[in-house]
C-alpha positions in Angstrom: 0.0 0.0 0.0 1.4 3.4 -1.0 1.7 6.3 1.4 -1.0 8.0 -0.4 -3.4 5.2 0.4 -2.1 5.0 3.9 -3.2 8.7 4.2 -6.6 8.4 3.1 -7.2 5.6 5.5 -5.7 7.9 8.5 -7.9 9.6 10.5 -4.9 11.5 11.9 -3.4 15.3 10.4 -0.6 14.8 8.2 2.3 15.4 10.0 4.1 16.9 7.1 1.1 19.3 6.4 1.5 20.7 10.1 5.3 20.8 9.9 5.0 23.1 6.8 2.7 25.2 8.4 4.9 25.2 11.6 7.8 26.4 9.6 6.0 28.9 7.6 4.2 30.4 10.4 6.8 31.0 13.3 5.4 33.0 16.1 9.1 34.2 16.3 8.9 35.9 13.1 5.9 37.3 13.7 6.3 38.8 16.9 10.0 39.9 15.8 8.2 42.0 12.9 6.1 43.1 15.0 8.3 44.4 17.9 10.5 46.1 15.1 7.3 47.8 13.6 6.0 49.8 17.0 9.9 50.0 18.2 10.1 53.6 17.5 6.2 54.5 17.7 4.1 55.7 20.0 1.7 54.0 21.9 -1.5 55.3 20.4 -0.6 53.9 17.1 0.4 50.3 18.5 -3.2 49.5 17.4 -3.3 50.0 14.2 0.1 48.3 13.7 -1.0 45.4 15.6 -4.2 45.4 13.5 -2.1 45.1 10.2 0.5 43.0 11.1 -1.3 40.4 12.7 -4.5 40.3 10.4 -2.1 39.9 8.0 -0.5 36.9 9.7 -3.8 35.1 10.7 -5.5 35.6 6.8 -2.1 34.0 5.5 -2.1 31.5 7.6 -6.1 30.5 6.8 -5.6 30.5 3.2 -2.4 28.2 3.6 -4.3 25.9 6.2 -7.0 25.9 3.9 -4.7 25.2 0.6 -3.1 22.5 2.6 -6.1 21.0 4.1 -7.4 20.1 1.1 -4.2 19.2 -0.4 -3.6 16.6 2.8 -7.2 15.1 3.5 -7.5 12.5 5.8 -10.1 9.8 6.7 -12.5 11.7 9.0 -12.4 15.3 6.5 -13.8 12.8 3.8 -16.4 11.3 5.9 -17.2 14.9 7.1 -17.7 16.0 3.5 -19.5 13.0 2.5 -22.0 13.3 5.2 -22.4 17.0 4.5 -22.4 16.8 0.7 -25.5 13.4 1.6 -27.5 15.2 4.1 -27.1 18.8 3.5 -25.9 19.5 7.1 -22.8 19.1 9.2 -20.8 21.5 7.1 -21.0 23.9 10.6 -19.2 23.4 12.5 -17.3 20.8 11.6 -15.5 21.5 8.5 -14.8 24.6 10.2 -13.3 23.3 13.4 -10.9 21.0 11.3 -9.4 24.3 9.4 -8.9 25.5 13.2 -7.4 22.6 14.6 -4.9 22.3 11.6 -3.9 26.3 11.9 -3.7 25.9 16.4 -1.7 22.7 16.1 0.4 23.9 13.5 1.6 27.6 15.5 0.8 26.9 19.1 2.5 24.6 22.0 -0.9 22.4 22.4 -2.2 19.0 21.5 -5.2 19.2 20.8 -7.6 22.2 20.4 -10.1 22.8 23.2 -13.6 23.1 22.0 -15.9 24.0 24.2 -19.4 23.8 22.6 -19.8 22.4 18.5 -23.3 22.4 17.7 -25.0 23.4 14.7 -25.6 26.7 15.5 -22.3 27.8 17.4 -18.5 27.0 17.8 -16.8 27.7 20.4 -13.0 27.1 21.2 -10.4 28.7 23.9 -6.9 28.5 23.5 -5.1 28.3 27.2 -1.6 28.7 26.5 -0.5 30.8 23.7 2.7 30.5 22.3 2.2 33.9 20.8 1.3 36.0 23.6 3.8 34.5 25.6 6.3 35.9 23.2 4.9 39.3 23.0 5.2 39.5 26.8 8.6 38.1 26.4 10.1 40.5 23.4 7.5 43.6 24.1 6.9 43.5 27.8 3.8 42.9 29.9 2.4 46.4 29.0 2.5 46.0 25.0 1.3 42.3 25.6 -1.6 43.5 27.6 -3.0 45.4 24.7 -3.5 41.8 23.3 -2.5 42.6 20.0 -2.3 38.9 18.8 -6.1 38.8 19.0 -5.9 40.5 15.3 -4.4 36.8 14.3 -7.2 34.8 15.6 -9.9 37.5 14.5 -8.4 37.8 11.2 -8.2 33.9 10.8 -11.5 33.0 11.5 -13.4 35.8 9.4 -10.8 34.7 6.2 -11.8 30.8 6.9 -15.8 31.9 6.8 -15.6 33.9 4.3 -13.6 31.5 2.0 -16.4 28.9 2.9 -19.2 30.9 2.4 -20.3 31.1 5.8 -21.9 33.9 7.4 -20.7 34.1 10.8 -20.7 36.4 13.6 -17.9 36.3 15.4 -17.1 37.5 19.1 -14.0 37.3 21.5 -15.6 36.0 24.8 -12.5 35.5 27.0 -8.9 37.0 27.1 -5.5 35.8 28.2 -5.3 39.2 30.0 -8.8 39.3 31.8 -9.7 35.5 32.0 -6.3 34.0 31.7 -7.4 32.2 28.8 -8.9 33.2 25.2 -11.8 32.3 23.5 -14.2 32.5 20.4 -17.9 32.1 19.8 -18.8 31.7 16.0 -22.5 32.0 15.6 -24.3 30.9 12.4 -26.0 33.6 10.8 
């Protein structure tokens, strides 16, 4: 059996997949650009930089995951779109969540994406530890990494995935790493 076959049989990521994104995608870059870009500004323009630089970041990254995700399907995406493409349902949330897991497993120190509710009207997730806003606080300093600008990535990330599968979403931050210790998303079906 070829390694092609093997991967259609694997209900597992492809590790490759994940690697390239991993590589492509380093938080150290990012937040390196980043720290350069508000070194010599002031702090009411930190916004707008953060805004840019990480919305950037987060609809790159979707459209990669995305590219990749197709290009690297594995046993339970097929059965997902099978079911969906049979029934007419399933599509929300749970081609969704599988472009979100890819992009979080690929970029962040975790195993596993935590989802806290996947029905067919909402999808929630939190991320608890975050690779990237532990390196904001580490290369900017607690003040700059209080202002949360990484949430631009996730926001960014998100809207691109929806919009790229026709999805009308409305999307709200319900938790931070700065007020809850901890960040998470609700994606309502509109």
């Amino acid at each position: 059996m070829s390694d092609k076959e093997m991967a259609k049989l694997s209900f597992d990521l492809n590790e490759d997949m994940l690697n390239t994104l991993s590589q492509e995608f380093e938080i150290s870059k990012l937040v390196a650009k980043f720290s350069e870009a508000i070194a010599t500004e002031e702090r009411e323009k930190i916004e707008g930089i953060a805004r840019q630089i990480f919305g950037e970041y987060g609809r790159d990254l979707m459209k990669r995951t995305v590219q990749l995700g197709e290009e690297y399907p594995d046993r339970t995406y097929e059965v997902i779109k099978a079911a969906a493409q049979k029934t007419g349902s399933f599509a929300f949330p749970h081609i969704p969540q599988r472009f979100l897991e890819i992009a979080y497993l690929s970029t962040q120190p975790i195993m596993k994406l935590h989802i806290v509710e996947n029905s067919p009207r909402r999808l929630i997730y939190q991320l608890e530890s975050c690779a990237t806003f532990d390196a904001l606080k580490q290369r900017c300093g607690d003040e700059v990494a209080s202002l949360l600008p990484c949430r631009y990535a996730c926001l960014a990330a998100c809207d691109t995935l929806f919009k790229g599968l026709d999805m009308p979403m409305e999307l709200v931050m319900g938790a931070s790493m700065v007020s809850d210790g901890y960040c998470q998303f609700i994606l309502r079906k509109v």
